[in-house]
N, C-alpha and C positions, 0 to 999 in steps of 0.2 A: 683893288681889294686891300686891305687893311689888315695883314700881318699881327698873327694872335700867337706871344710869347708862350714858351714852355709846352708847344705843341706837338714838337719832334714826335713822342712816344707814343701818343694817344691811341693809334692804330693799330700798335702794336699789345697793349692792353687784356690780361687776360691768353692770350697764344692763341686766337682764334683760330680754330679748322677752315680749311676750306668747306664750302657744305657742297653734299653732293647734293645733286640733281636728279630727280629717277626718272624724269619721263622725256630728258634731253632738254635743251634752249640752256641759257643762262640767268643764273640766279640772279633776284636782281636784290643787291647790297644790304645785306645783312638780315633780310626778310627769311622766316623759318618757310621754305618752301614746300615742304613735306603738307601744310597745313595752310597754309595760304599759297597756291600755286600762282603766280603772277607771271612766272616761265611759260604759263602755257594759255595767254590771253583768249577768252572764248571759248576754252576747253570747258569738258563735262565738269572740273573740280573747280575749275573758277566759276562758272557758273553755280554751282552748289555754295559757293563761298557768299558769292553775289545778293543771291536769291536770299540767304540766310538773313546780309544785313540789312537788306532792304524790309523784312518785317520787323525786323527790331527800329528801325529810324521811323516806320507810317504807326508802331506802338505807341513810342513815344518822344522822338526824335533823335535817341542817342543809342549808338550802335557802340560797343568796345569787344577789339577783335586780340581776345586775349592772347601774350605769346608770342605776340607778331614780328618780334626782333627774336634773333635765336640766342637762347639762354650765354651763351660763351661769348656775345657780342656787349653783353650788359653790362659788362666791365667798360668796353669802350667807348659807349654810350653814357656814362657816369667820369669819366674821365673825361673827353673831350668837353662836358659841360664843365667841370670843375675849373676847364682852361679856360672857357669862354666868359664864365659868368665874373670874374673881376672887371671886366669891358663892359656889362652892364651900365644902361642910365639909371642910377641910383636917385629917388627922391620920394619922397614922400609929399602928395598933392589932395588937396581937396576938389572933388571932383562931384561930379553927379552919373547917375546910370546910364544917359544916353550920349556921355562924353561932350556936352555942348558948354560953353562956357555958361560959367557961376549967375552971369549980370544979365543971361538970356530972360529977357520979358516972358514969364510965363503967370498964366491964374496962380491965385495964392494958393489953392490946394492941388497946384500938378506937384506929381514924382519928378519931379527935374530941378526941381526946387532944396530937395532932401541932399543934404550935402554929405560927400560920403569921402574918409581917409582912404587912400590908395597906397601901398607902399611897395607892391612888387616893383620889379626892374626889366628890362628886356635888353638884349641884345640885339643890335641889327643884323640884318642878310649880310652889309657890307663890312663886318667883322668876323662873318663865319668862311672860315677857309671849305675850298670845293672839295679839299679829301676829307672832310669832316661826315662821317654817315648819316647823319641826316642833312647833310646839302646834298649828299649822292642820291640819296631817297626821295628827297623834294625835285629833283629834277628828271629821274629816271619818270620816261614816257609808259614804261608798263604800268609802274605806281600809278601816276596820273590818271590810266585809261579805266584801271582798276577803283579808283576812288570815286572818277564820272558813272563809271557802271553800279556802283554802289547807291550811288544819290541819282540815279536814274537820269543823267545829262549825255546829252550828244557829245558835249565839248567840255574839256575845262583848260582853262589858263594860267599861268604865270602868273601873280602879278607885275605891272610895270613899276609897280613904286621899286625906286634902290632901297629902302631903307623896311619896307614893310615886306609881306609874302612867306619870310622864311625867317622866324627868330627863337630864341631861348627866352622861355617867362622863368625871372626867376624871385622865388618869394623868401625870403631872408627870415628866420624864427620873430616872431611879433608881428608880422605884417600880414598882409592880406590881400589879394586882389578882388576887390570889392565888388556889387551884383553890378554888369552893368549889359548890353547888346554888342552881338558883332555887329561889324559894317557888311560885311558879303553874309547870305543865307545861308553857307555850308561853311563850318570850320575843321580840320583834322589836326589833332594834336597826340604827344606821346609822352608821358611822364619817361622822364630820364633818370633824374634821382627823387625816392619819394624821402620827407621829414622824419625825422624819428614821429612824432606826433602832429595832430591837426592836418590842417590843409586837405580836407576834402573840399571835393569838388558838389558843389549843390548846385543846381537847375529847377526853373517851372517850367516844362516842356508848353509850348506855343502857347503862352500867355498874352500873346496879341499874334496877331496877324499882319497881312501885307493889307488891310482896310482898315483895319482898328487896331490903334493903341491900348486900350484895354486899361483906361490909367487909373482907376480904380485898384483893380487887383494888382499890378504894379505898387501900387501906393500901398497896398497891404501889406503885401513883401517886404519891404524898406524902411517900414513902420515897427516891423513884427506880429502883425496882425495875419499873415498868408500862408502861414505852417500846411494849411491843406495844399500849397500849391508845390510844395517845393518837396526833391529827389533828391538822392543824395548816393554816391557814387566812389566804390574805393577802387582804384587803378594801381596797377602796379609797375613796375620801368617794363620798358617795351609790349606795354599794352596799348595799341592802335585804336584811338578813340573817335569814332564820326559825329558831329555833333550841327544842327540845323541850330547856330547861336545866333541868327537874324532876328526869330522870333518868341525866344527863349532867354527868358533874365536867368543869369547865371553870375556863381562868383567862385572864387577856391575862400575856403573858410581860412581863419588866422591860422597861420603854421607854429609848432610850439617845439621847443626841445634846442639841440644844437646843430641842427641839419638844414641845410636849403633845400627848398620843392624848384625841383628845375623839372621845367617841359616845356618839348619843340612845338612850334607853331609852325604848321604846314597849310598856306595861306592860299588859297588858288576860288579865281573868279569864272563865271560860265558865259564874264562880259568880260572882252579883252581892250586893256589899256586902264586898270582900275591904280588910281592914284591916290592915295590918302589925303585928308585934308590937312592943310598947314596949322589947323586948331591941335588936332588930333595927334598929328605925326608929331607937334613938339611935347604934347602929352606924353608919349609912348619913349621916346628915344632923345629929347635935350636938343633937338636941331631939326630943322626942315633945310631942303636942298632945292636947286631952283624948278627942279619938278614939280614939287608941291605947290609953288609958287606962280609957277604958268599954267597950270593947268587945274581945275575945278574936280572934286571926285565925281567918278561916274557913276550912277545909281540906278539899280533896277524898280524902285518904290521912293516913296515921299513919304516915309515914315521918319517923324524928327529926328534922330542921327543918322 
């Protein structure tokens, strides 16, 4: 791991309390247990918790589990990003929605074609130190068991990419992370610090499917033509987002004022050993690593990206 300057304090950030517990187990890292019980896997209030987001995600695919970080932690959580995001890959790229290269042969009226400015930045897993709260979150098996029971999975996974799974989006005033698809069908993320202005988050909840592209309404979206299709979503720092972005174009809108939109990407697959592609992974982060390199990403559909 890769040693991230001016980190010392982060933790300490704010005076955080210890939080108590009422019904016994241990809290798992920074999570308001009062209100999301994850101490007590399979109990009456996690179930009640479960049940809750499971009809908000079959609504319309995005669940936000307001509060989910405990208010006194929010400092720490705006601070450890503040350290992280100078290690950002900074660039601004022209791209397309499904992340596949610009020169991919497609018909003249596919959406893949519609070229689109990119200018957020990420951080990698391999620059987030392990006391950082959300590396402790992304890895605590409660959280994990807790997100599978949400999204109604037997399993979820890690990813094995070193560089993808766990990173910091961060979107800089003028930029934008433009509409595009996840690679895995379940994404969990957590705004950390929100912009003075802009930077919402817009969605078409399941505008194609795992059998159809749907490039029509796609093409309307990208156009300005698909206002009927798109949602639109204000989060606040330690609001726990579930989000089904496989089959949902999505983007965060231009961020304006003098503040960066920093949120965690908490990246986990229900197929173990998912690898990013080496098109994609030098997209996201400046380098691919010989992982990317030996190994092909693993896919549960043949939906073009």
């Amino acid at each position: 791991m890769v040693a991230v300057g001016g980190w010392g304090d982060a933790s300490e950030t704010d005076g955080a309390a210890e939080e108590v517990v009422p019904l016994g187990g241990h809290a798992v890292p920074g999570v308001d247990g009062t209100r999301y019980p994850l101490h007590e896997p399979g109990g009456q209030r996690w179930q009640a918790a479960v049940t809750a987001a499971r009809a908000e995600l079959a609504a319309d695919g995005c669940c936000v589990l307001r509060g989910f970080i405990r208010p006194e932690l929010l400092g720490t959580l705006r601070s450890e990003g503040a350290a992280l995001a100078p290690h950002a890959y900074y660039t601004v790229q022209d791209v397309n929605a499904y992340n596949i290269p610009l020169d991919t042969q497609l018909p003249e009226d596919h959406p893949g074609r519609i070229v689109l400015r990119r200018g957020n930045a990420f951080v990698a897993r391999d620059l987030i130190p392990r006391q950082a709260l959300i590396h402790q979150l992304y890895t605590d098996t409660r959280f994990q068991r807790f997100v599978a029971d949400c999204f109604g999975l037997t399993e979820l996974h890690e990813y094995t990419d070193p560089l993808a799974g766990l990173c910091l989006n961060v979107v800089a005033p003028g930029n934008s992370h433009p509409w595009h698809f996840d690679t895995n069908e379940f994404t969990v993320s957590m705004l950390t610090q929100e912009p003075e202005d802009g930077g919402v988050f817009e969605y078409c909840p399941n505008i194609r499917s795992r059998e159809a592209e749907n490039l029509a309404d796609v093409r309307a979206v990208l156009t300005g033509g698909g206002e009927r299709f798109i949602r639109r979503l204000e989060l606040r720092p330690g609001d726990l987002q579930l989000f089904q972005g496989r089959f949902s174009l999505h983007r965060v809108a231009p961020v304006a004022g003098a503040v960066q939109r920093h949120s965690a990407i908490f990246a986990y697959s229900d197929t173990p050993g998912l690898i990013g592609t080496a098109e994609r992974t030098r997209q996201l982060f400046g380098r691919v690593l010989p992982d990317h390199l030996a190994v092909g990403e693993i896919r549960g559909d043949q939906l073009l990206d």
